[in-house]
N, C-alpha and C positions, 0 to 999 in steps of 0.2 A: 326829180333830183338826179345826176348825173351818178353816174358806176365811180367815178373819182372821190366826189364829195361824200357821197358813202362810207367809201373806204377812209377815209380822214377821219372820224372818231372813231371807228375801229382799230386802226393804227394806233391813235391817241391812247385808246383803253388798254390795250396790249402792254404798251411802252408803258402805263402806271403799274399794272399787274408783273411786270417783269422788273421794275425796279423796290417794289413792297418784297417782294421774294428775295432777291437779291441783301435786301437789310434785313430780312426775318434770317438769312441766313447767316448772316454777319454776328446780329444776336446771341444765335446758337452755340457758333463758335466760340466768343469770348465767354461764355457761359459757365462750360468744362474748365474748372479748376487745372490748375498745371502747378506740380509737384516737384517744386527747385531744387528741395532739399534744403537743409538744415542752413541756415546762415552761417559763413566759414569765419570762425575767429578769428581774429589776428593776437591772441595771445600767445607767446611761446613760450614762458615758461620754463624759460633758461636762466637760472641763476645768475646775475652779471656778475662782471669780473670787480671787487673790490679794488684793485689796483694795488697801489703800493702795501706791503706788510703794516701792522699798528705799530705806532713808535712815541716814545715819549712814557714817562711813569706811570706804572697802573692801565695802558691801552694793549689790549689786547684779541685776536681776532675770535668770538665766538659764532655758533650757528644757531638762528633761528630761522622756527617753522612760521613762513606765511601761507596766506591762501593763491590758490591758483586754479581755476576752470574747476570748482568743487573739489577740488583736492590741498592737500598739505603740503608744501617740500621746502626743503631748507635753504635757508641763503646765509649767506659768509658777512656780517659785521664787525665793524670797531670798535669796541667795548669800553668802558672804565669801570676796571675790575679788576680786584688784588691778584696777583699771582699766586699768591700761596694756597695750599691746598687745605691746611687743616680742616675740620669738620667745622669750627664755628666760624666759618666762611660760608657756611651751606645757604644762608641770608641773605649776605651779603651777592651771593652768583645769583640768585633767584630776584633781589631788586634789579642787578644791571640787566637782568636778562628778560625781563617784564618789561622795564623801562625801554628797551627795543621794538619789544613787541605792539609797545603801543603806539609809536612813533610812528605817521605817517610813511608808505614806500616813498623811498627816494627817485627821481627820476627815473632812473634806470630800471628798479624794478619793477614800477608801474608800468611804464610802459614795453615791458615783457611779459604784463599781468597779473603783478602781484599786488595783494590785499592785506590789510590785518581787519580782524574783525574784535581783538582787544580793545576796548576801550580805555581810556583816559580814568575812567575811576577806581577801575582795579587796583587793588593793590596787595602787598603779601608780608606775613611777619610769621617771627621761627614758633616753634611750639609755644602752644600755652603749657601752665603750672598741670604737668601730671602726664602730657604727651612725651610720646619717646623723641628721641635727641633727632633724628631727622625729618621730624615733619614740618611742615609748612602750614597756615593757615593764611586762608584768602579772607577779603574784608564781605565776600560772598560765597554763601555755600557753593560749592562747585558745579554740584548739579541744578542752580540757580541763574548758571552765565549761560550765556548764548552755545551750544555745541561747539561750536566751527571754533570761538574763543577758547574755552577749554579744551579741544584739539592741541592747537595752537601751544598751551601752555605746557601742558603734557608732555609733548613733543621735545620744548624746546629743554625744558626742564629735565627731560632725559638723559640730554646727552649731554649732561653737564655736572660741575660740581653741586648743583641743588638736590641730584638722585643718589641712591642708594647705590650698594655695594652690589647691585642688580642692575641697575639702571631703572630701577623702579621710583615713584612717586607719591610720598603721603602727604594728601592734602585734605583738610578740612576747613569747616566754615568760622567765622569769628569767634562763637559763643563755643566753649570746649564744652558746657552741658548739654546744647541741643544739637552741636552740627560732629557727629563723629567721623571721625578719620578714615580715610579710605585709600586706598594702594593703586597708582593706575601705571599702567605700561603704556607705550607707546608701541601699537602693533601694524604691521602692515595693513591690516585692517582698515584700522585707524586713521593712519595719513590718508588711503585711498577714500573713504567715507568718513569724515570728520563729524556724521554726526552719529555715530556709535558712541563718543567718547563720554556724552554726559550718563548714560549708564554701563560704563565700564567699569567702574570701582568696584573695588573688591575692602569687603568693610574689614578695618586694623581690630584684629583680636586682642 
């Protein structure tokens, strides 16, 4: 056999060992994890602008708390809701201001990122026979709703005519025997971690 022909599997065997290498290395590399980092939202979390002022009888601009990126913050709606303030209004501001909160985000807020986590079957009526004149009860014990919901409710309930001469919130459950009354603020806390708020009550003496 010639010194050429030799050399031609040898060649041949080289060129397989050199390109098995070359893919075991290829392996390797894609192998090591690579650390992008967090996926960048696109929610921002700007309140949009309502546009024109409410107008017409009974329309009126309040603020309620949606969700945003685990958080609380308020946005500006159109309301129908009395103007007056008397105290047996206090019902009447806590249904227009539920009935917001449960209403799907509007374009704009969604796609700024905003959520409600209220549902559709909530609902709220003034004291039972023997509660003091500013409470509320929900048709579910409070601390039976979803966190982020009772967030939400607390919040928006705060800054309105449904709270107290504090800004504070007494809400309990249907039954005035079994669900007693409980006092909730709305705290910095709060908005920033919405789910503190199902044991923030502070029980009504």
């Amino acid at each position: 056999m010639s010194p050429r022909a030799t050399r031609r599997p040898a060649a041949l065997l080289l060129t397989v060992v050199v390109a098995l290498l070359a893919a075991g290395c290829g392996i390797r590399g894609t192998s090591v994890p690579v650390d992008a980092g967090a996926a960048p939202s696109r929610a921002s979390c700007r309140a949009p602008d309502t546009g024109r002022a409410a107008e017409g009888a009974g329309r009126v601009s309040v603020r309620i708390y949606l969700l945003c990126t685990s958080r609380i913050l308020s946005v500006n709606r159109n309301a129908q809701l009395s103007e007056r303030k008397a105290p047996i209004e206090r019902v009447e501001a806590a249904r227009a201001l539920l009935d917001q909160l449960r209403q799907p985000p509007s374009a704009s807020e969604s796609s700024a990122g905003f959520s409600t986590a209220v549902e559709e079957w909530v609902t709220v009526d003034g004291p039972a026979k023997g509660d003091p004149d500013g409470a509320l009860r929900l048709n579910r014990p409070p601390e039976e709703l979803p966190s982020y919901a009772l967030a939400q409710i607390i919040c928006t309930f705060a800054g309105s005519a449904a709270a107290d001469e504090e800004h504070k919130v007494v809400l309990g459950g249907p039954d005035s025997d079994r669900d007693p009354l409980k006092r909730y603020e709305c705290t910095e806390e709060m908005r920033n971690r919405p789910e503190v708020a199902v044991n923030s009550g502070v029980l009504v003496s």
